[in-house]
C-alpha positions as CSV (number, residue, x, y, z in Angstrom):
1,X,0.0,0.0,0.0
2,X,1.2,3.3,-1.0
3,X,2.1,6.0,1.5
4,X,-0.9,7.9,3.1
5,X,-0.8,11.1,2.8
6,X,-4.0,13.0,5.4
7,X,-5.9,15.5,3.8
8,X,-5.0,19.0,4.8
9,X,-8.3,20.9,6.2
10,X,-8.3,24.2,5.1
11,X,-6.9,24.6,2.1
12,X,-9.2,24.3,-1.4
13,X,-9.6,21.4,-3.0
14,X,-8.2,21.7,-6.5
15,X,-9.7,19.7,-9.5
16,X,-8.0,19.7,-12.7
17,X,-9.6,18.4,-16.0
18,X,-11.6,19.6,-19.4
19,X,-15.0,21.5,-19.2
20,X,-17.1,21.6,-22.6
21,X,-20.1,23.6,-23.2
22,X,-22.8,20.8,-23.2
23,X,-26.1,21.0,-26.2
24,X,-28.7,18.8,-24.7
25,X,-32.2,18.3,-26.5
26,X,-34.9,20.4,-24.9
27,X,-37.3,19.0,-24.1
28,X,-35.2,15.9,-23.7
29,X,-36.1,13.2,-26.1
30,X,-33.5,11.9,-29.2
31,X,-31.2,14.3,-30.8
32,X,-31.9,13.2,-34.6
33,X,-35.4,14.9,-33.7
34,X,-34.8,17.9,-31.5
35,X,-35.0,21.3,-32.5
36,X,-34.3,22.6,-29.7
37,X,-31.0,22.5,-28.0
38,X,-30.3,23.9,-24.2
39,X,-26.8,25.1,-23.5
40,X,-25.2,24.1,-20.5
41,X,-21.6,23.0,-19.1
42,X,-20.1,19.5,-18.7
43,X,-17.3,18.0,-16.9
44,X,-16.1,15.6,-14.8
45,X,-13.7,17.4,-12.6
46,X,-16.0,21.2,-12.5
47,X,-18.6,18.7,-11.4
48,X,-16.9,18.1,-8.3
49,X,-16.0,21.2,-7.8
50,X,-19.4,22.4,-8.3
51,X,-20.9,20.1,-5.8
52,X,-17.4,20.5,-3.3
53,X,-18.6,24.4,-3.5
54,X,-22.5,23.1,-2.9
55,X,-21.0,21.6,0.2
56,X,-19.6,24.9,1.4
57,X,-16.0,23.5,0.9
58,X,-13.1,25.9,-1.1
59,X,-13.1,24.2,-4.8
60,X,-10.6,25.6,-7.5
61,X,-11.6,24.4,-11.1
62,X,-7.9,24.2,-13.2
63,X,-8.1,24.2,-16.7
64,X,-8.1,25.6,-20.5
65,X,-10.8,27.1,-22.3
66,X,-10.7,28.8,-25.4
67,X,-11.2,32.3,-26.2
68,X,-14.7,32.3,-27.6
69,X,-18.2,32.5,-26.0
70,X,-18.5,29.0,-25.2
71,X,-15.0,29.2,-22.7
72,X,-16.3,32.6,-21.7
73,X,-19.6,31.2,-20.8
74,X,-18.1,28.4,-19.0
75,X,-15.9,30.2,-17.0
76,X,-18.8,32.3,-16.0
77,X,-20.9,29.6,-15.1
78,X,-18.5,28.0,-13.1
79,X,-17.5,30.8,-11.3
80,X,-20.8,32.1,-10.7
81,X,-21.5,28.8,-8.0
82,X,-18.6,29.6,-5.7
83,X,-15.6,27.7,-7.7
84,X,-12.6,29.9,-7.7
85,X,-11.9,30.2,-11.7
86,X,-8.5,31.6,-11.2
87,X,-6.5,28.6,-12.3
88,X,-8.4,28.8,-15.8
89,X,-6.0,29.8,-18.5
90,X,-7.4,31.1,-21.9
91,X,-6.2,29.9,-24.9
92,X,-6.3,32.3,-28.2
93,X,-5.7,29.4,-30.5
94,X,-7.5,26.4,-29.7
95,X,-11.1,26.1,-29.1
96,X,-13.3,25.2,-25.8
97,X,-14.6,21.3,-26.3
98,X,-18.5,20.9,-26.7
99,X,-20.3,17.6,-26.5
100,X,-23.5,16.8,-27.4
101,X,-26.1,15.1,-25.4
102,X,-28.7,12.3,-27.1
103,X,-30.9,10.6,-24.6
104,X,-32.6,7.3,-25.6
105,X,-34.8,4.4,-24.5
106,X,-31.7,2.7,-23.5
107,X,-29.9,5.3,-22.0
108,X,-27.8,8.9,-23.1
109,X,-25.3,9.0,-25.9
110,X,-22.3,11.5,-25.6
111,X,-21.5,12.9,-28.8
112,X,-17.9,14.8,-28.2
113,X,-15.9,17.7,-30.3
114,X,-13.2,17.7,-28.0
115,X,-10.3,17.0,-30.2
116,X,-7.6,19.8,-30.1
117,X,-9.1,21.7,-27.4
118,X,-7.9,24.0,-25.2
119,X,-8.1,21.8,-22.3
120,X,-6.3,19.2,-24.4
121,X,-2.9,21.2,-25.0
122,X,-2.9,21.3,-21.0
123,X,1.2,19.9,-19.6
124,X,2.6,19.4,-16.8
125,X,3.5,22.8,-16.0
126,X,-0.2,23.4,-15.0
127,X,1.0,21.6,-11.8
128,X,3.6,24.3,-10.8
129,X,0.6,26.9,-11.2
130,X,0.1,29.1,-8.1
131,X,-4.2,28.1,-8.1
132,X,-2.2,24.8,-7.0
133,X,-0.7,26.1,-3.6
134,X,-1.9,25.1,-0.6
135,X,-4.1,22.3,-1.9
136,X,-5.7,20.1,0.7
137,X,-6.6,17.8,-2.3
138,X,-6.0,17.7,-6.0
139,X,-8.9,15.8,-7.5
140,X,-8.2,14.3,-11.1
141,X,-10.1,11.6,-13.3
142,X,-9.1,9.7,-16.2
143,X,-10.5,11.3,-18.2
144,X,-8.0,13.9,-18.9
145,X,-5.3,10.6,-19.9
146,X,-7.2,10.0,-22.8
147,X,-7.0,13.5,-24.0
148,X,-3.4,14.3,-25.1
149,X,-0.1,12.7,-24.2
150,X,0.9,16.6,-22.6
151,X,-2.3,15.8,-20.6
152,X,-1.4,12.1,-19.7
153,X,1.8,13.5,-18.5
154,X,0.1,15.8,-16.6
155,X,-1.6,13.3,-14.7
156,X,1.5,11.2,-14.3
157,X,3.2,13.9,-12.5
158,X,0.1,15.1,-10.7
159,X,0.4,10.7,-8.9
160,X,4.7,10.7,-8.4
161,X,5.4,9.5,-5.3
162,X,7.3,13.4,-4.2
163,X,3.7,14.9,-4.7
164,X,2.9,17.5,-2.1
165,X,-0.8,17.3,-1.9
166,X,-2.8,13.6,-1.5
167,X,-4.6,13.2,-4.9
168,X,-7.7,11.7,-5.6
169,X,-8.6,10.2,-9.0
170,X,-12.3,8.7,-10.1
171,X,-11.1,6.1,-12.7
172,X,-14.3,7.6,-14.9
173,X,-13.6,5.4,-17.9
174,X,-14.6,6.9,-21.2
175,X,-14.7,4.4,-23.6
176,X,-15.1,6.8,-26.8
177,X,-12.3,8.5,-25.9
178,X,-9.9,5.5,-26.1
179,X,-10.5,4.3,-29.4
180,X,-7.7,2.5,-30.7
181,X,-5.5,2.4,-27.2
182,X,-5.8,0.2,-23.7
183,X,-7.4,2.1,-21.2
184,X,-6.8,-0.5,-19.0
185,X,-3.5,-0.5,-19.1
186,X,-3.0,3.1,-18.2
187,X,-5.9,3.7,-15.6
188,X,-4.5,0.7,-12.9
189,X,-1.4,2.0,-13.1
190,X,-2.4,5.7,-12.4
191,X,-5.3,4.9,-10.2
192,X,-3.1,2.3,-7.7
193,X,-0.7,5.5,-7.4
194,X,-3.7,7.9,-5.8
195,X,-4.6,8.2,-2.0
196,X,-8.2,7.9,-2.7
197,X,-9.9,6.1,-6.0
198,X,-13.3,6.0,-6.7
199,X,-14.5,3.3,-9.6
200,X,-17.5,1.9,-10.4
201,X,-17.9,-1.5,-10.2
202,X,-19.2,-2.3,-13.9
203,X,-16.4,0.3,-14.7
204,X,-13.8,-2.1,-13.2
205,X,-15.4,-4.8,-14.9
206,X,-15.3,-3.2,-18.5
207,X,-11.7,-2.3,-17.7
208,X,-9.9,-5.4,-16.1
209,X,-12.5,-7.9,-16.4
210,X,-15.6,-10.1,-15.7
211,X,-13.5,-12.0,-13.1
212,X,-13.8,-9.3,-11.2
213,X,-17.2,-10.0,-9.6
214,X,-17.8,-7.7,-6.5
215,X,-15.9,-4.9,-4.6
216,X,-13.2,-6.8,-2.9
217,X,-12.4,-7.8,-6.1
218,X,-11.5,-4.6,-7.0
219,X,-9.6,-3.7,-3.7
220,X,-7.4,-7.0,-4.6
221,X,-6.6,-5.6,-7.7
222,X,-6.0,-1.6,-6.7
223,X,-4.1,-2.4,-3.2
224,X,-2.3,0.8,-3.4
225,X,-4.9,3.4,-2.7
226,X,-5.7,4.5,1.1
227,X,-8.9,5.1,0.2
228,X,-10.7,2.7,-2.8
229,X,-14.8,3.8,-3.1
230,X,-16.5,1.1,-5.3
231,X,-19.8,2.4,-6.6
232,X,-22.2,-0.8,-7.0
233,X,-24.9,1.1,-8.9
234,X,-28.2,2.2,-7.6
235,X,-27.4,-1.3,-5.2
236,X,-24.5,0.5,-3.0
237,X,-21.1,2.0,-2.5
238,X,-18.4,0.3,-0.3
239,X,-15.1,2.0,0.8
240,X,-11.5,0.7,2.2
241,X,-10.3,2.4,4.6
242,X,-6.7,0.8,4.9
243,X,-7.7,-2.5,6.3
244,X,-11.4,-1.6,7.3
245,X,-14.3,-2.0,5.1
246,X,-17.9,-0.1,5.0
247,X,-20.5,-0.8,2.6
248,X,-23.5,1.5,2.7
249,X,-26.7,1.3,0.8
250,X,-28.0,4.0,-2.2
251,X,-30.5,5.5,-1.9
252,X,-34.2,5.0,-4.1
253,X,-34.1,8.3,-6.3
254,X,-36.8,9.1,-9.2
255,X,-34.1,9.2,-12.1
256,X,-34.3,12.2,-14.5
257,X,-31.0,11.2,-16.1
258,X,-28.1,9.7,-14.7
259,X,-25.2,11.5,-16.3
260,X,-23.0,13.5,-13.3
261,X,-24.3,11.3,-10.8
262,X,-20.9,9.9,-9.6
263,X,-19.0,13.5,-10.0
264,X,-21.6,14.0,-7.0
265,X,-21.0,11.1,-5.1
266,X,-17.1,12.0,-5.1
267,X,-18.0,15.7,-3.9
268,X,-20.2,14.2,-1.2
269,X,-17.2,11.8,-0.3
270,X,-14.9,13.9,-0.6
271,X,-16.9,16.6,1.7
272,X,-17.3,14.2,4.3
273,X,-13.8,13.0,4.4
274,X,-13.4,16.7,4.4
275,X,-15.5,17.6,7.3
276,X,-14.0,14.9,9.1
277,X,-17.5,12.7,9.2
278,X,-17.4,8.7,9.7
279,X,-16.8,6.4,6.5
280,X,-20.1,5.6,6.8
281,X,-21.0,9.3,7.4
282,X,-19.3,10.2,4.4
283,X,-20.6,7.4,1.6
284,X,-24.1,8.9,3.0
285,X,-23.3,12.1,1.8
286,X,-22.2,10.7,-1.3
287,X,-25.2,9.1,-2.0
288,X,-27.4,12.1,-1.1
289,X,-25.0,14.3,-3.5
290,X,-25.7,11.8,-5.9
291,X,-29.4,11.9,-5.9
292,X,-28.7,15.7,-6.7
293,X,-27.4,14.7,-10.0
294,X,-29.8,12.1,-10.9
295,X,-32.9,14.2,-10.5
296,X,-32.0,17.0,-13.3
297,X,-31.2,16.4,-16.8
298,X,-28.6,18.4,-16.4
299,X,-25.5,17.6,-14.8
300,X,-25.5,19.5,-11.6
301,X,-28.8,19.8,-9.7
302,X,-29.3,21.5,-6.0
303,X,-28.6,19.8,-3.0
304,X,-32.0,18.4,-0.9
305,X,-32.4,20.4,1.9
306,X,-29.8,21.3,4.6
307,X,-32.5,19.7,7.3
308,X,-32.9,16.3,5.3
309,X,-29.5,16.2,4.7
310,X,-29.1,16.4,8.4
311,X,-31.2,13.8,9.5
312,X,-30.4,11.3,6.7
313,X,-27.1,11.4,7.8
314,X,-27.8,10.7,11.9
315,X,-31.1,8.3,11.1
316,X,-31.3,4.4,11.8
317,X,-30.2,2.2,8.9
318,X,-33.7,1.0,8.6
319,X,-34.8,4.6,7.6
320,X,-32.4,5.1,5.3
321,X,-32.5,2.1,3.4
322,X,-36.3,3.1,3.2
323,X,-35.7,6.9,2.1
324,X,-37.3,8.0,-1.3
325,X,-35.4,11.4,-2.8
326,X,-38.0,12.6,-5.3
């Protein structure tokens, strides 16, 4: 197991990845037959820090945009909920990404027009940036591998063993953006370097394989990580914490769309690891970030109440595993 570094309470957490302006049907329905589109942002990484922010905890958003309405409009977005935007460099040559969203009967497509971004041109020496002082966390994804070899590098440095800050890293596998190249071959290597992984468990699956049937299946294969959150679904989410394990059940949420939903559970994580809450505690917070997500079509929705979110997180297991977030 790698060395532990503690999180250090106080400083802002610092996320570091591509944002795209989003186009998303409206109202929601197929793309081919929209004529309509709704303009919103999407990333991984701002997600977090949207949520982190949500949560009342200093986020930093670090990235590239380009110099053109959709980066300016990002930028503004972003900032506008509480994320310090400082760390964002502008790009004159390169464009902001965009995706495009197509729901379906069988789920929501990701079209992306990401290819020589801004965010994509992004090296290493975005590390040595002063937005990354004073980090209590630098939260990364690998995503922003698949990107770029400058950003791959980036993400290398961002996990070397001298690192001054603990780092977290959601695995996020993007299948579409690994066409032609082993994704599984770069994100185990990464993710066993980080302090604290999160990973899905059909994620692991896709990745490494079907022998890999349940979350200590996963924890045998990334030994390295203080913290490893597996993600079960709507079923639950289990954490290793060094050698102890907690396993805590989702929550029953009327789905609007699913996309962001496990950028919120690693805000809510995060912010309870943060705040210093129990595991358990904290994978509760995760889950009620989640249900954030799931509820809006876009990918960052309010929290529920400050009062529910209070008692869901002192009530009786028996409660909670009876809970509906509508």
């Amino acid at each position: 197991m790698s060395t532990h570094r503690p999180l250090r309470h106080g400083g802002p957490v610092v996320c570091v990845g591509e944002t795209m302006a989003a186009l998303a049907p409206d109202p929601l329905g197929p793309l081919d037959g929209a004529d309509l589109l709704r303009v919103d942002v999407a990333g991984a990484e701002s997600n977090v820090a949207l949520y982190l922010a949500d949560h009342g905890i200093p986020a930093r958003w670090v990235s590239a945009v380009g110099d053109d309405p959709f980066g300016r409009r990002v930028r503004a977005r972003i900032a506008a909920s509480g994320v310090d935007v400082s760390g964002v460099r502008i790009d004159p040559e390169r464009p902001t990404g965009l995706l495009l969203k197509d729901p379906g009967p069988h789920g929501t497509r990701v079209h992306y027009h990401r290819a020589g971004s801004a965010a994509s041109a992004l090296t290493p020496d975005v590390l040595d940036d002063p937005a990354l002082a004073g980090a209590a966390l630098v939260h990364l994804s690998g995503i922003t591998p698949a990107l770029s070899s400058g950003c791959r590098a980036l993400v290398e440095r961002a996990l070397r063993p001298d690192r001054p800050w603990p780092v977290s890293f959601d695995v996020n596998h993007r299948p579409a953006l690994w066409a032609g190249r082993s994704a599984a071959d770069v994100l185990r290597p990464l993710a066993d370097l980080a302090d604290i992984v999160l990973v899905g468990l059909d994620e692991a699956q896709a990745l490494w394989g079907d022998g890999i049937t349940d979350a200590d299946g996963v924890r045998t294969l990334l030994s390295g990580p203080h913290v490893l959150v597996v993600k079960d679904g709507d079923r639950a989410a289990t954490a290793f914490v060094g050698d102890a394990v907690h396993s805590v059940p989702a929550l029953k949420v009327r789905v609007a769309e699913p996309v962001g939903a496990g950028d919120a559970f690693a805000a809510g994580f995060l912010s309870g690891l943060l705040r210093q809450l129990p595991v358990d505690r904290a994978l509760r917070l995760g889950h009620l970030t989640a249900a954030s997500a799931l509820r809006v079509a876009a990918d960052h929705g309010p929290l529920p109440d400050p009062s529910l979110v209070a008692a869901l997180l002192d009530t009786d297991e028996e409660t909670w595993r009876a809970t509906v977030i509508d």
